[in-house]
C-alpha positions, 0 to 999 in steps of 0.5 A: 120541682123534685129535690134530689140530694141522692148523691149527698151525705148529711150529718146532723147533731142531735138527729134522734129526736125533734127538729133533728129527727125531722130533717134526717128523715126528710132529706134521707126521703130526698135521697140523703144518706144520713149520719147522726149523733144521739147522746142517751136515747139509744132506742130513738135512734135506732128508730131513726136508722130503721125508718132510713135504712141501715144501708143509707143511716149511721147513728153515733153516740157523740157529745157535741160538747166534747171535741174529742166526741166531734172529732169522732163523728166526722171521722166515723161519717166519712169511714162509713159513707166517704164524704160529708155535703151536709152538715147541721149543726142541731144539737142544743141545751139550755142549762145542766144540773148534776152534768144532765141537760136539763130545761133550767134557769140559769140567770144573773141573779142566781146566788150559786156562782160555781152552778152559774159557771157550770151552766153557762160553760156547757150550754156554750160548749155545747151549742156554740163551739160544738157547731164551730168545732164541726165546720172547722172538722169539716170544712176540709172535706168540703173543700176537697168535694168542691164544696158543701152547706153548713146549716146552723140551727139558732133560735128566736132568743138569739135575737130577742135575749132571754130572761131566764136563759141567758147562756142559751140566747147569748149561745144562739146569738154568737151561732148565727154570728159563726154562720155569717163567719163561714159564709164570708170565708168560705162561701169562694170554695163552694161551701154554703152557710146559713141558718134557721132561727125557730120560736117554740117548737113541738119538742121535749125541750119546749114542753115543759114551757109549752105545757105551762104557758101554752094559752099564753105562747100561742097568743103571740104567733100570728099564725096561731100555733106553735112550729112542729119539727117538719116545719124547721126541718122544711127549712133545713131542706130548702137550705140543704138543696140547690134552691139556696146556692145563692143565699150564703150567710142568711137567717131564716126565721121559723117563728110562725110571725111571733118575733120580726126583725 
C-alpha cells in the first residue's frame, strides 16, 4: 500500500537534524510539503530544504521555547503553503547552561538552586509548552480543513523517570498527557493526536551517553542496537497517514523492546 500525503502540509519542530530530519524527508518523500523549525545549524537545514525541493519545504529559524517564536512558525507555514495537516511536535532539550541546550544533569540534589530552576524551566518550555502552544496555534486551522493529526514526539523517560534528567522525563511524561488531552477533545473535529515515545536514538543529543555507555545500553534492547531517526521517523509516518485514522490518543513505543509497559 503506497501512502500519498501529496495533498498535506506538515510542520515539524526541530526538522533539521535526527528524528526530525528523518521524518521531514520521509513524509516530504510521500508527497508532504515540509515547513520546518531549526534553531543554530543554518547549513543542516539548508540541507534539508535542498533534499525536499525549495518549491515543496520552508525552513524557519524558531525557538519552540518562545511562543512569540511559535506563534511565527504557524503564521509563516500557512502564508507560504496555505494550511497546516501535519503537525510534529519534535523539538526536545535535556537541560541548558549559559541559555544553550546542552546534554546536562539537572537533578535534585544539585547545590545551585537558581541553575536548577533555570534548567527545569527551559526544558518545560521547551519540550512541553512548546508542543502546547503549537496545537492551540493550530488546532483552528485544522478545524477549518476538517481535520488534521497532531503527533508528539515523547520519550521512554517518560514512563520510567529519569535519574539525572528529572526536568526532561517529567516534561515527556506531561507531553504524552497533553496528547490523550487533544485526542479526547478534539479527536470529533477530525483532528488526530498521538505520539511516539523513542529509547536511544542515533542522534546528537544520545551521543555523549552512547559514546560512554554504548556496550552497556545496547545490552538492554532486545533487539540488539540502538533505534536510528528512520526508525522513529517510520512511526511518524505511520502516524501521519490514513493507517492511523483510528488510533486517537495512543503511545507508540520505539524502543527496540528495552522498557515494556
Amino acid at each position: 500500500m503506497k501512502i500519498d500525503l501529496s495533498a498535506r502540509v506538515a510542520l515539524i519542530t526541530g526538522g533539521s537534524r535526527g528524528i526530525g530530519r528523518s521524518a521531514a524527508l520521509l513524509l516530504a518523500e510521500c508527497g508532504s510539503r515540509i515547513a520546518f523549525t531549526y534553531v543554530s545549524r543554518k547549513d543542516a537545514a539548508d540541507e534539508v530544504v535542498e533534499a525536499i525541493g525549495a518549491e515543496r519545504a520552508l525552513a524557519i529559524r524558531a525557538d519552540a521555547g518562545s511562543p512569540d517564536d511559535v506563534r511565527r512558525m504557524v503564521d509563516e507555514t500557512i502564508g507560504r503553503f496555505g494550511r497546516i495537516d501535519i503537525l510534529v511536535n519534535n523539538t526536545a532539550i535535556h537541560a541548558i547552561n549559559n541559555n544553550t541546550a546542552i546534554h546536562a544533569i539537572n537533578p535534585f540534589d544539585g547545590t545551585d538552586y537558581d541553575a536548577w530552576q533555570r534548567g527545569w524551566r527551559r526544558t518545560i518550555d521547551v519540550n512541553l509548552f512548546g508542543a502546547a502552544n503549537a496545537a492551540f496555534l493550530v488546532i483552528p486551522w485544522m478545524k477549518r480543513q476538517g481535520g488534521g493529526k497532531i503527533i508528539n514526539v515523547a520519550s521512554r523517560s517518560g514512563f520510567r523517570g529519569e535519574l539525572e534528567f528529572p526536568d526532561y522525563g517529567a516534561s515527556k511524561a506531561g507531553l504524552m498527557n497533553l496528547t490523550k488531552s487533544l485526542a479526547r477533545t478534539h479527536a470529533k473535529q477530525g483532528i488526530i493526536a498521538t505520539c511516539v515515545a523513542p529509547g536511544y536514538v542515533e542522534t546528537e543529543t544520545s551521543a555523549h551517553d552512547l559514546e560512554r555507555f554504548r556496550e552497556r545500553i545496547e545490552a538492554e534492547i532486545p533487539l540488539g542496537r540502538v533505534a536510528t531517526p528512520d526508525d522513529v521517523a517510520k512511526a511518524i509516518l505511520f502516524l501521519a497517514s490514513p493507517l492511523s485514522d483510528y488510533l486517537a490518543g495512543v503511545t507508540i513505543d520505539v524502543n527496540g523492546g528495552s522498557y515494556l509497559r
